[in-house]
C-alpha positions as CSV (number, residue, x, y, z in Angstrom):
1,X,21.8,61.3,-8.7
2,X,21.7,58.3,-6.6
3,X,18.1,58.6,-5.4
4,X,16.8,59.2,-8.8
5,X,18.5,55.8,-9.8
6,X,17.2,54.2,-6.9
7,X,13.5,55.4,-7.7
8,X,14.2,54.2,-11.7
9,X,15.2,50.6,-10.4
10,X,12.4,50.4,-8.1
11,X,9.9,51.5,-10.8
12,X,11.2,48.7,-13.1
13,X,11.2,45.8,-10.2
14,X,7.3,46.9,-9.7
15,X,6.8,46.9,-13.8
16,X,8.5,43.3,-13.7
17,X,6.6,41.9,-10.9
18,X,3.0,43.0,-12.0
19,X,3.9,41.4,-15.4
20,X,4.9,38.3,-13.5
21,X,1.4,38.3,-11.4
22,X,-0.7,39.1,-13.9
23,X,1.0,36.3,-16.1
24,X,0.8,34.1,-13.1
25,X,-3.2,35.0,-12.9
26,X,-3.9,34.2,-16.5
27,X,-2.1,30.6,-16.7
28,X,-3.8,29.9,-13.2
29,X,-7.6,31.1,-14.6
30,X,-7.0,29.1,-17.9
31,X,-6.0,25.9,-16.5
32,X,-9.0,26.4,-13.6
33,X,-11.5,27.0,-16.8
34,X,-10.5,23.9,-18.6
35,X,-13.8,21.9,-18.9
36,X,-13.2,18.3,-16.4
37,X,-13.2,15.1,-18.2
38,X,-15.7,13.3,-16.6
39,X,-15.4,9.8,-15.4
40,X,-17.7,7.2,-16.9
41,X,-19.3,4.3,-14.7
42,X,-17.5,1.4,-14.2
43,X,-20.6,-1.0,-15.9
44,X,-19.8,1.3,-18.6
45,X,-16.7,0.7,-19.2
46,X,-16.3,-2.9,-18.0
47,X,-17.6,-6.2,-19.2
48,X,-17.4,-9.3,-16.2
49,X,-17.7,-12.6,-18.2
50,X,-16.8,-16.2,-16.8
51,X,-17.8,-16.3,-12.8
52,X,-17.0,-19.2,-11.0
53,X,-17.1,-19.4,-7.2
54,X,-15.7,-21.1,-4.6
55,X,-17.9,-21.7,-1.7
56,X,-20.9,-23.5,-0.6
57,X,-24.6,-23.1,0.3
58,X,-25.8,-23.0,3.9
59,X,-29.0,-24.6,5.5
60,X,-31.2,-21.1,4.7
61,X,-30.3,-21.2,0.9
62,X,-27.2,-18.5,1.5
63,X,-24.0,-18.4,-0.3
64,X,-20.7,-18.5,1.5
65,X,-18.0,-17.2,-0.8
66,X,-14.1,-18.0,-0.2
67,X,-13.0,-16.8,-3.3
68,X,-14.1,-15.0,-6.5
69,X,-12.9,-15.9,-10.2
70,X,-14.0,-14.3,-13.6
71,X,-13.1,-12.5,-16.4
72,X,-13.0,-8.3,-16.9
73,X,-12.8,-6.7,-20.2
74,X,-12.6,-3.3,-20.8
75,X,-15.1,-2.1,-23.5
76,X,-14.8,1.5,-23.3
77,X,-10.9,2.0,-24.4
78,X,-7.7,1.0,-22.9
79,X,-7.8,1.0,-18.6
80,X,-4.9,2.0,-16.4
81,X,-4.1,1.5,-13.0
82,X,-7.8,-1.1,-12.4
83,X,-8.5,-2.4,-8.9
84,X,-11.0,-4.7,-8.8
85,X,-11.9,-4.1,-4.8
86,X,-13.3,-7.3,-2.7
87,X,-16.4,-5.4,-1.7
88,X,-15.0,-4.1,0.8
89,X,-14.9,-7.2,2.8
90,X,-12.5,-6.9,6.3
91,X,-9.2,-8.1,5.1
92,X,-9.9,-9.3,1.8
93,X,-7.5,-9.1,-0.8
94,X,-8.0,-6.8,-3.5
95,X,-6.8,-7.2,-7.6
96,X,-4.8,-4.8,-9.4
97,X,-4.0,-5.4,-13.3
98,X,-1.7,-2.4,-14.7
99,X,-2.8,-2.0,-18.1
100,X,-5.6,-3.9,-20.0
101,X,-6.2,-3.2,-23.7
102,X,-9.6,-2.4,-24.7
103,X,-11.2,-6.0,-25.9
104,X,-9.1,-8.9,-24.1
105,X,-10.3,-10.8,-21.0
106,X,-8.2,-10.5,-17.8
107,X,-8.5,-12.9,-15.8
108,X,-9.5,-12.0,-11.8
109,X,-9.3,-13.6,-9.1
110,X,-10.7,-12.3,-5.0
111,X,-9.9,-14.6,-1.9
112,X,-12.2,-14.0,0.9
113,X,-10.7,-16.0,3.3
114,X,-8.6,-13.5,4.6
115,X,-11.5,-11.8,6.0
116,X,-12.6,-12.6,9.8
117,X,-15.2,-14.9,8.9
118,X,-13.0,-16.4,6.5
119,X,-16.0,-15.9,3.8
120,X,-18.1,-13.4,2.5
121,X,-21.8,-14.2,2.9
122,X,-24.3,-13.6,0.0
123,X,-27.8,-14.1,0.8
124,X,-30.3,-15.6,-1.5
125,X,-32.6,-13.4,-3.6
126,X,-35.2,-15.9,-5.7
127,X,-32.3,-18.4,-6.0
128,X,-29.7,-15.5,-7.4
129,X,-26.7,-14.3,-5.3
130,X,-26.4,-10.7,-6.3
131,X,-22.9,-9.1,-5.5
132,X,-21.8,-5.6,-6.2
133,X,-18.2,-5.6,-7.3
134,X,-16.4,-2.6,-7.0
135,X,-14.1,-1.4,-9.7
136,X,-11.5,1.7,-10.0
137,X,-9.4,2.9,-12.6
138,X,-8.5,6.1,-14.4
139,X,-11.1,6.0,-16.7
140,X,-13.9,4.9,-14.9
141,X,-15.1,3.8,-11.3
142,X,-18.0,3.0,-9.9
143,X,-19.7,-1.2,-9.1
144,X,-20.8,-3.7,-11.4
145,X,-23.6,-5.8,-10.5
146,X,-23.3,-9.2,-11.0
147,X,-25.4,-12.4,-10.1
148,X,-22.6,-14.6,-8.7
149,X,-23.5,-18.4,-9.9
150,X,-24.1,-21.1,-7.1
151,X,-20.7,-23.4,-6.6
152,X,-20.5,-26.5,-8.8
């Protein structure tokens, strides 16, 4: 009598964990078959308005930049978690802003004088600066290419 108890309990404990695995294997192959959101680009999504540099020009027409100011709007919905990089320039300090609502200017501001030249060096391209300015958030990543404005 005991064995055929045994054999009974050990019949239901393999019924019970097939069931589990095979539960396990469906909620695993539906959440790995969900189609990815994909990421848009960070020109995209982002508008840079307002650009004014601190720096000066050097003898062969190049821009030293000590710091970086402008405006970043999102266009392309609300943005979470956005970290405006410094180009990834030595010790430069980057710019975080938690939340923006889509449509209102945030204001940004990148100092370069941390870095070991204690500037970030932009050369001259027909009397433009161009600087690619990194940008990360949930809901988009990618650079924005700006033409920085000579100092006033």
């Amino acid at each position: 009598m005991k064995t055929r108890r045994k054999k009974k309990i050990n019949k239901q404990k393999i019924g019970v964990l097939t069931f589990v695995g095979v539960l396990m294997f469906v909620v695993v192959a539906a959440i790995l078959t969900q189609p990815k959101q994909s990421m848009k680009t960070a020109e995209e999504y982002f508008a840079v308005t307002g650009i004014i540099t601190e720096g000066d020009i050097d003898d062969s027409n190049g821009l030293r930049l000590y710091a970086l100011s402008f405006n970043i709007t999102a266009i392309g919905g609300n943005a979470h978690e956005v970290w405006v990089n410094s180009a990834n320039v030595g010790d430069a300090d980057s710019y975080e802003i938690a939340f923006m609502e889509q449509g209102i200017a945030y204001y940004a501001y990148i100092d370069f004088t941390n870095t070991g030249a204690g500037y970030y060096y932009i050369r001259s391209k027909g009397g433009e600066y161009p600087f690619k300015l990194p940008i990360t958030s949930h809901e988009a990543t990618g650079t924005i290419n700006i033409d920085v404005p000579p100092p006033r």
